[in-house]
N, C-alpha and C positions, 0 to 999 in steps of 0.2 A: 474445386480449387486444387492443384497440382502441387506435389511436395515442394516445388520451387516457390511458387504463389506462399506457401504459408510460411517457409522460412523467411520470405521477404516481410511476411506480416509478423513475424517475431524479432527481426531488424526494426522494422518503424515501431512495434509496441514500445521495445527498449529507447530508443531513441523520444519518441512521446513520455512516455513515464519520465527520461533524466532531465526533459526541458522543463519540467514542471516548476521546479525552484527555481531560476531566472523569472519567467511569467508570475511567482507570488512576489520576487524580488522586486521586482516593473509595479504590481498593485501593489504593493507594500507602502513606496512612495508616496498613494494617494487617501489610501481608504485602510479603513481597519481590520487586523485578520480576522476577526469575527465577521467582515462585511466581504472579504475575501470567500470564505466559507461558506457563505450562502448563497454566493453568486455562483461557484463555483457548483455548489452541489447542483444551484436550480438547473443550471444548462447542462448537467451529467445525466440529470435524470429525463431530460425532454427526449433524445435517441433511446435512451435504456427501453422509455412506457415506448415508443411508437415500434421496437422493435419485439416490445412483451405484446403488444396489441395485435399486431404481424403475424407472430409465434401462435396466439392463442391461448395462452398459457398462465392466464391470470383466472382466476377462483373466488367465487363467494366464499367458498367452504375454509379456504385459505387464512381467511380471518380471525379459526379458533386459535392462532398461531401468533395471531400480534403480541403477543406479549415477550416470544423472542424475536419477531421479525423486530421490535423497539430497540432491546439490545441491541441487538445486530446493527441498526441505525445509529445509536451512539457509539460503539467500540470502533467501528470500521470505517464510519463514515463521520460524523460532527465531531467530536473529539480528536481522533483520528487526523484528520484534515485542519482544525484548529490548530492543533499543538503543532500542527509542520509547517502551518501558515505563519505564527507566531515566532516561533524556532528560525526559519528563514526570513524575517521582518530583522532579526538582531544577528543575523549572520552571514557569510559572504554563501554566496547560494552556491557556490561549488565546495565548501564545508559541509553545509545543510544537507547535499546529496551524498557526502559521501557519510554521512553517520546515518543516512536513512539505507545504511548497509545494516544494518543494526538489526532491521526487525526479525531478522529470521531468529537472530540468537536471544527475543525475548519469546518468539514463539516454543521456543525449544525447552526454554527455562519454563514458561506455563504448562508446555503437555505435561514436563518431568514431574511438575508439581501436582497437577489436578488429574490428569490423566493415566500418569503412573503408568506410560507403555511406553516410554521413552528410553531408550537402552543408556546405562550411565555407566561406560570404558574411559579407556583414556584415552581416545581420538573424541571424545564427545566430549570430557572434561578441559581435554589441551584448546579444543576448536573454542569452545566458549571462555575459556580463559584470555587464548591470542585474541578473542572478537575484544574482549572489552580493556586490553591493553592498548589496541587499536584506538577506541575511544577515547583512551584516558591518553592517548598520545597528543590526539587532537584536540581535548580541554585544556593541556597543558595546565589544574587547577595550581602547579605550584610556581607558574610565574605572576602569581598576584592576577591585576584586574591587569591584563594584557590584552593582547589583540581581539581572543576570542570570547566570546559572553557565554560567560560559565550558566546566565537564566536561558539563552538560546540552545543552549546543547540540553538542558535541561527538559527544554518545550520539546525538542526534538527526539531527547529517550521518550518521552513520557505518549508521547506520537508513536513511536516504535512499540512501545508497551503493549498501548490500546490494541493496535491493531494484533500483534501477537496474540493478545490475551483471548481475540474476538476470533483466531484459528481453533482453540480450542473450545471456546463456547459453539461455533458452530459444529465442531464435530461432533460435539458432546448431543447436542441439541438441536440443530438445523437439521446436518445430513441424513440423521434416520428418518425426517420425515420425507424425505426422495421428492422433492421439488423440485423444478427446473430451474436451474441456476438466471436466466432470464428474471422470470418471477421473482424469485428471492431478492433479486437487485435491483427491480423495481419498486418493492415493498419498501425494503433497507434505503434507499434512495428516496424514495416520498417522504418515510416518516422523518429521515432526516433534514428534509426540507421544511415540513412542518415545523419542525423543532427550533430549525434555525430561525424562522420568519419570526416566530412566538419569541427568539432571547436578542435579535438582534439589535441594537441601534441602529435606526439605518440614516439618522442624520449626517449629512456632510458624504453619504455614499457616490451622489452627481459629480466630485470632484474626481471621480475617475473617467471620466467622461475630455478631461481638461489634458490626456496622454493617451492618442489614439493607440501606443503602441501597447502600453500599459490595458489598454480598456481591450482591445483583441488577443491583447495574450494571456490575458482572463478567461474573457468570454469561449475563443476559440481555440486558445491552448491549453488552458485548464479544465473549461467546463464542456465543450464540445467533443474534444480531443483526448485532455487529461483522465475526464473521468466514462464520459458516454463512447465516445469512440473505441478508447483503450480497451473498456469490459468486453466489446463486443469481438474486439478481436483477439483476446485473450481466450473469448469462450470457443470461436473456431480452431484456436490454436491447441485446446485442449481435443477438441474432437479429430483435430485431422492430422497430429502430429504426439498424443497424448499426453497425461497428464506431468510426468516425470521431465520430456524434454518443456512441455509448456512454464511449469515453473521454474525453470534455471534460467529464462528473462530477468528473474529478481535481481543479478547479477550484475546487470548492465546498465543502469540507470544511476549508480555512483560513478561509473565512469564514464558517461556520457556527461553527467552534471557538472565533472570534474573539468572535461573538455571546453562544454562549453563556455565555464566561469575563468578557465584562464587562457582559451586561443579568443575568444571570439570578446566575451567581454572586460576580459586583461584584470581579471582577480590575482592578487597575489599570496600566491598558492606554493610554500617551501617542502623539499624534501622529506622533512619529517610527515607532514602532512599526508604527503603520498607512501610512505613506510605508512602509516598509521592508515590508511587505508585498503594497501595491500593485507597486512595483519587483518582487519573484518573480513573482506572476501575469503581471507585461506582460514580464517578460524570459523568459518563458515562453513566453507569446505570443508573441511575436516569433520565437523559435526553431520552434516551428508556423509561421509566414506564411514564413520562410526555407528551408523545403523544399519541393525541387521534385522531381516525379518522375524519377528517372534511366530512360533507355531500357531496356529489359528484353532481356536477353539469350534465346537461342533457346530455355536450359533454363528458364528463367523463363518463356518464354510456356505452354513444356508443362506445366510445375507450375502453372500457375493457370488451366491450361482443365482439369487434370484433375479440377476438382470443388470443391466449397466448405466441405469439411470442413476442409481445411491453413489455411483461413483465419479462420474461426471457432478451430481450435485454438492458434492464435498471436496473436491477438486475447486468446483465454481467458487468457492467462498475466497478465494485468491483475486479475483479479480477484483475485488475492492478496495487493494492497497495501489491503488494509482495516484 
């Protein structure tokens, strides 16, 4: 693939990632975000296994491991996907994308806490301060019960959380043990599936069947696209363009969401709104321009001359927030 080829596959990830909320908006209509969520994870995960199967790259040995690949499955994936199914079920889905700007600055708030390698200046303090001004611009909690649903914005931090929280459990815990980011997301992806099948109701789930539009922009935009398609090209986008430019995608998906919920399906979407979203992107920013490399300790120099698979597989753990 040719540097042009992959910046075009870093244009459609973005664009796949922001259509997501419209397509939960379309199921929302029919079926429950719990029945959303399981639909969605099962068709993320049929490309994920066929191209882990491909790859070669799955393990018996892998197994002594389930107990954070489970994690990994709730924080990233069931929960995760839950709370933003839910979250955009009670919100205009170009609001819902644009507070799913958010997770960087809960991922930031977890390293600082557990991780303790998180630089805290005041480009890091101001960045996550403007993020969540941003936020609160678009609760607006003090004009009473108004347009926006203070339980939607709620489903949708609490989405943003998880998944945050699960950058830092993987780091902690996934990436030393230098798996193939493949593998890892097909683990995290089954058991999430399991999990789902085990809590879900799936009564009344046929009625998504009654909105063909609704039923492939599930099946095909969520589950095909949103979650199996997306990982895979997120994972070439890390190899062939690397990790630093692969993750600032993150970027683009409240403003593709934004696009499309107010040109295409005519949400109305004011000024403040769009101020309150610019605020998450630039206090975002800002918290990127606010780190700086810390010196690397002697076992850190050996862990990252030992090869560039550790780093690739903890890079991989990104592709999960689709």
């Amino acid at each position: 693939m040719s540097k042009y080829l992959a910046y075009a596959a870093f244009a459609l990830l973005g664009l796949i990632w922001g259509s997501n909320f419209i397509f939960m908006k379309w199921a929302a209509q029919w079926i429950s975000p719990a029945q959303i969520t399981l639909l969605r994870v099962l068709c993320g995960f049929l490309p994920i296994l066929c191209l882990a199967l491909a790859m070669r790259v799955l393990s018996w040995r892998h197994l002594r491991h389930l107990h954070h690949f489970f994690v990994m499955s709730l924080l990233a994936t069931a929960v995760y996907y839950f709370a933003f199914a839910q979250g955009t079920a009670l919100l205009l889905s170009s609001v819902a994308g644009m507070l799913s700007g958010a997770i960087p600055l809960f991922a930031f708030i977890a390293a600082l806490l557990f991780l303790r390698d998180e630089p805290l200046n005041l480009r890091s303090v101001g960045g996550t301060l403007l993020g969540f001004l941003g936020i609160l611009l678009i609760a607006r909690p003090w004009t009473g019960l108004g347009d926006v649903s203070l339980v939607g914005v709620a489903y949708m931090l609490a989405g943003s959380m998880s998944v945050g929280v699960s950058f830092v459990y993987a780091r902690k815990f996934i990436s030393p043990l230098q798996l193939p980011a493949v593998a890892l997301a097909t683990y995290q992806t089954g058991l999430a599936s399991l999990v789902l099948l085990l809590l879900t109701d799936l009564s009344g789930i046929d009625r998504l069947s009654q909105d063909s539009r609704a039923t492939w922009g599930l099946i095909a935009g969520l589950g095909l696209c949103g979650t199996g398609l997306a990982f895979i090209l997120y994972y070439v986008l890390v190899q062939r363009l690397g990790a630093v430019v692969a993750s600032s995608v993150t970027y683009l998906p409240p403003l593709v969401a934004l696009a499309i919920g107010v040109f295409w399906v005519g949400e109305a979407v004011g000024p403040l709104d769009i101020a309150a979203m610019a605020a998450i992107l630039l206090g975002v920013c800002m918290m990127q321009l606010g780190r700086k490399p810390r010196p690397k300790t002697p076992e850190q120099d050996e862990q990252s001359g030992s090869g560039g698979r550790a780093g690739t597989s903890s890079q991989g753990r990104r592709l999960k927030h689709s």
